[in-house]
N, CA, C and O of each residue as an XYZ file, in Angstrom:
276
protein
N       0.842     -1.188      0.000
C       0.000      0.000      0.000
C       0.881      1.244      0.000
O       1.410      1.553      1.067
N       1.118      2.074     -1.203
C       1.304      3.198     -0.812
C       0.599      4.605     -0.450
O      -0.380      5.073     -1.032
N       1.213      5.116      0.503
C       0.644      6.106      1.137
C       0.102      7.519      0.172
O       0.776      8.311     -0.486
N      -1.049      7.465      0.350
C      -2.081      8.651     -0.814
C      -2.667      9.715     -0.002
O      -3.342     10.476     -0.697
N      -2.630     10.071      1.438
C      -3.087     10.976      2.241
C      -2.046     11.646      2.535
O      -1.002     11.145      2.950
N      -2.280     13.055      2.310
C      -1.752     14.132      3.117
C      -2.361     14.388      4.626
O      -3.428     13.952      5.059
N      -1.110     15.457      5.516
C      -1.989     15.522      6.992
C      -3.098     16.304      7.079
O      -3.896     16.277      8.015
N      -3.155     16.953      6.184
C      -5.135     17.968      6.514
C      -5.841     16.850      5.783
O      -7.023     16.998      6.094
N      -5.756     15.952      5.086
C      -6.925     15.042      4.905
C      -6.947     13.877      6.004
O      -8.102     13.497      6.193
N      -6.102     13.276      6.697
C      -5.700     12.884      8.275
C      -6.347     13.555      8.789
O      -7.361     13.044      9.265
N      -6.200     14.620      8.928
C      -6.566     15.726      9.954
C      -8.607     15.892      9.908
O      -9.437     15.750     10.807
N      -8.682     16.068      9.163
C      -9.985     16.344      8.546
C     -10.567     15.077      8.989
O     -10.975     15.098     10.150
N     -10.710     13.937      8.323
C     -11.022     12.404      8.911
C     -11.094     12.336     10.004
O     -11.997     11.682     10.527
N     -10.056     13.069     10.807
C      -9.557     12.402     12.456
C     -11.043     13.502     13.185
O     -11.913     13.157     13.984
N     -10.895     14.424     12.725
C     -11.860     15.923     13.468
C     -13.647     15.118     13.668
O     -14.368     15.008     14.660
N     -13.885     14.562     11.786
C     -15.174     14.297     11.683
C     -15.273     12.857     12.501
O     -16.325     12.518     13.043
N     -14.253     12.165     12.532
C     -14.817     10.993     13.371
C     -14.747     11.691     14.971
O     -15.640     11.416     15.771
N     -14.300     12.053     15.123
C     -14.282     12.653     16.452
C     -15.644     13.439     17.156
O     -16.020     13.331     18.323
N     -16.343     14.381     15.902
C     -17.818     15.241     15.670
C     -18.742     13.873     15.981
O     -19.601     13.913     16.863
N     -18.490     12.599     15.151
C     -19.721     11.876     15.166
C     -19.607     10.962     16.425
O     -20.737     10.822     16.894
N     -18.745     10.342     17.090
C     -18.061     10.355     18.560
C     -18.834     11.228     19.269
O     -19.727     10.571     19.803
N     -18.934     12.427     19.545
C     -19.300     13.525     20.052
C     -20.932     13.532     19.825
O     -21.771     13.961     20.618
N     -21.107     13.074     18.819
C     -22.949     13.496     18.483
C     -23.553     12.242     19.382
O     -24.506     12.542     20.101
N     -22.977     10.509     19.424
C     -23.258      9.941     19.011
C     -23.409      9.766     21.450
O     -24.302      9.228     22.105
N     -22.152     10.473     21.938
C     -22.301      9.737     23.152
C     -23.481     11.370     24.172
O     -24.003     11.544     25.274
N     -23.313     12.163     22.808
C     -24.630     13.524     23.664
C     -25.823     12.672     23.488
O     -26.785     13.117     24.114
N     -26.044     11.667     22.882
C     -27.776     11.046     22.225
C     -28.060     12.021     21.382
O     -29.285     12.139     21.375
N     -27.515     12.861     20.592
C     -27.949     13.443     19.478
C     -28.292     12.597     18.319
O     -29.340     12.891     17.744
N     -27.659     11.677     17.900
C     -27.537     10.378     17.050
C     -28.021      9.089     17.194
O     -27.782      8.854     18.379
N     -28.705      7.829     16.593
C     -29.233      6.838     17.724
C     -29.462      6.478     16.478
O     -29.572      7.172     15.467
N     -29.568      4.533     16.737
C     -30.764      4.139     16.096
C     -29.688      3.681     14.794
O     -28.461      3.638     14.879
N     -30.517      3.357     13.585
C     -29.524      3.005     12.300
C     -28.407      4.334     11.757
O     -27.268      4.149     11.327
N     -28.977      5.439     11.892
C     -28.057      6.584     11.854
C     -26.441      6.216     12.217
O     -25.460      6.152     11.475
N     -26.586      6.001     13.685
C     -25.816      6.302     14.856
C     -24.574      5.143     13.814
O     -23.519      5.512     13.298
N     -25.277      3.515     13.781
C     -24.716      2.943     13.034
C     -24.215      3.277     12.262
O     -23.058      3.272     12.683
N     -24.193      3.605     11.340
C     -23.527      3.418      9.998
C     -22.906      4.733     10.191
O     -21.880      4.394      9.601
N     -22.594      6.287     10.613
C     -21.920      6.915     11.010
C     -20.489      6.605     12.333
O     -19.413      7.191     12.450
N     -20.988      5.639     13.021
C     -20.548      4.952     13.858
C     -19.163      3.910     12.802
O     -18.013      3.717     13.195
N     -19.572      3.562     11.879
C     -18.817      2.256     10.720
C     -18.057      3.182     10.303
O     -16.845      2.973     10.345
N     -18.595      4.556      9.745
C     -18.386      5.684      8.962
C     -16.820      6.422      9.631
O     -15.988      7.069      8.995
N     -16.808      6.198     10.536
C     -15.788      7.555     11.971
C     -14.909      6.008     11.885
O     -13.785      6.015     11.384
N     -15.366      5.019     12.283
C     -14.106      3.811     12.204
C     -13.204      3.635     11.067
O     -12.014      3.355     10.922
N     -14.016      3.853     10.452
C     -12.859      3.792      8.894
C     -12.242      4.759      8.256
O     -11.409      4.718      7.350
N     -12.830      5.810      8.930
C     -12.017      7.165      8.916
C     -10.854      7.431      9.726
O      -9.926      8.202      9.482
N     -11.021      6.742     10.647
C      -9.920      6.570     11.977
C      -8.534      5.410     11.725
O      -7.316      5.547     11.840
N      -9.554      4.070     11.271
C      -8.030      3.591     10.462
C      -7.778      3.879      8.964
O      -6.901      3.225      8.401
N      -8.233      4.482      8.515
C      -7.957      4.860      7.044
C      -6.511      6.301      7.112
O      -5.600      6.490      6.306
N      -6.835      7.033      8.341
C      -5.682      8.361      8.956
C      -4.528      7.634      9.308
O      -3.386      7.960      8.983
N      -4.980      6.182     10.291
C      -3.905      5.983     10.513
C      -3.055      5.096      9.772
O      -1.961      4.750     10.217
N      -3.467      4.740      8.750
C      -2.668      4.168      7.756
C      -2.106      4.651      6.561
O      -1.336      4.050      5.812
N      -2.739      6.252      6.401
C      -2.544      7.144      5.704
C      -2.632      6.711      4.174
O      -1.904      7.129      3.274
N      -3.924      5.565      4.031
C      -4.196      5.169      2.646
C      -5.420      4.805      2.548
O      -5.759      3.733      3.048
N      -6.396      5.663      1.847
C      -7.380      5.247      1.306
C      -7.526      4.781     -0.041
O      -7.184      5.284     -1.111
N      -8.435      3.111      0.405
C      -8.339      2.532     -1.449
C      -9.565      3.250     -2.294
O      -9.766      2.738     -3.395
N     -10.423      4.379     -1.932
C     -11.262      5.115     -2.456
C     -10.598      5.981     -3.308
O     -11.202      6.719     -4.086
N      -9.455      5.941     -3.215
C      -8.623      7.112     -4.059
C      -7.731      6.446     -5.016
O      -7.046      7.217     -5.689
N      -7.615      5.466     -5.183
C      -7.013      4.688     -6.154
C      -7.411      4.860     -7.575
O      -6.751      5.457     -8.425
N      -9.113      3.994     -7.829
C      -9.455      4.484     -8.704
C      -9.171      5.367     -9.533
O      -8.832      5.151    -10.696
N      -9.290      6.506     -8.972
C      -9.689      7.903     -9.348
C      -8.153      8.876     -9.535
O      -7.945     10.051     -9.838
N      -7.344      7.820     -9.216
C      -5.735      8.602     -9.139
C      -5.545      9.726     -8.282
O      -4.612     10.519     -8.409
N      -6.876      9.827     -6.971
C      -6.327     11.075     -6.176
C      -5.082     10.602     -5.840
O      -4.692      9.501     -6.227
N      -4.111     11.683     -4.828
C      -3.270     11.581     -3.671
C      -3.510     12.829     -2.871
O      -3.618     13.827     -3.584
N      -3.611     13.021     -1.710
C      -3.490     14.363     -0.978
C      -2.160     14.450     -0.536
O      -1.779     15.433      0.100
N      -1.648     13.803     -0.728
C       0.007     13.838     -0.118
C       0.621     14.714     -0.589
O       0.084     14.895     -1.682
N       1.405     15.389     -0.485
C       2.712     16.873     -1.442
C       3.664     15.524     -1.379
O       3.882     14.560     -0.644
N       4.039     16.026     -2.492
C       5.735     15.544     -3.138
C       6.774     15.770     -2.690
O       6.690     16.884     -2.173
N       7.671     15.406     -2.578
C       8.684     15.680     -1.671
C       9.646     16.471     -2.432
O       9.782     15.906     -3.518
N      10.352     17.479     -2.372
C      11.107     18.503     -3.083
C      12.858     17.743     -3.306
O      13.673     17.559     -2.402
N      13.008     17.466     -4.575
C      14.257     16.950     -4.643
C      15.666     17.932     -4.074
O      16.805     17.468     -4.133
């Protein structure tokens, strides 16, 4: 796997799983919602920390910067 995330898209991932964390233990969230936002923040959480999403393959994103020779 090579690495296709930059740290503000880490960063960003890490914030929103954290928001739905936050919605989910106020009872703002519940129910099938809660679920699949709940699946949603997990795979956002190891997807940061592996700093590779296979959603971006496809599509030839990378958020990563290049490294300056």
């Amino acid at each position: 796997m090579k690495k296709n995330m930059g740290t503000t898209d880490k960063a960003i991932r890490i914030l929103v799983a954290v928001v739905i964390g936050v919605l989910y233990y106020a009872n703002i969230i519940s129910g099938t919602t809660a679920t699949v936002l709940g699946i949603l923040a997990g795979v956002f959480i190891f997807t940061s920390f592996m700093s590779f999403c296979p959603l971006y393959l496809p599509f030839g994103i990378s958020t990563l910067k290049k490294k300056k020779p």
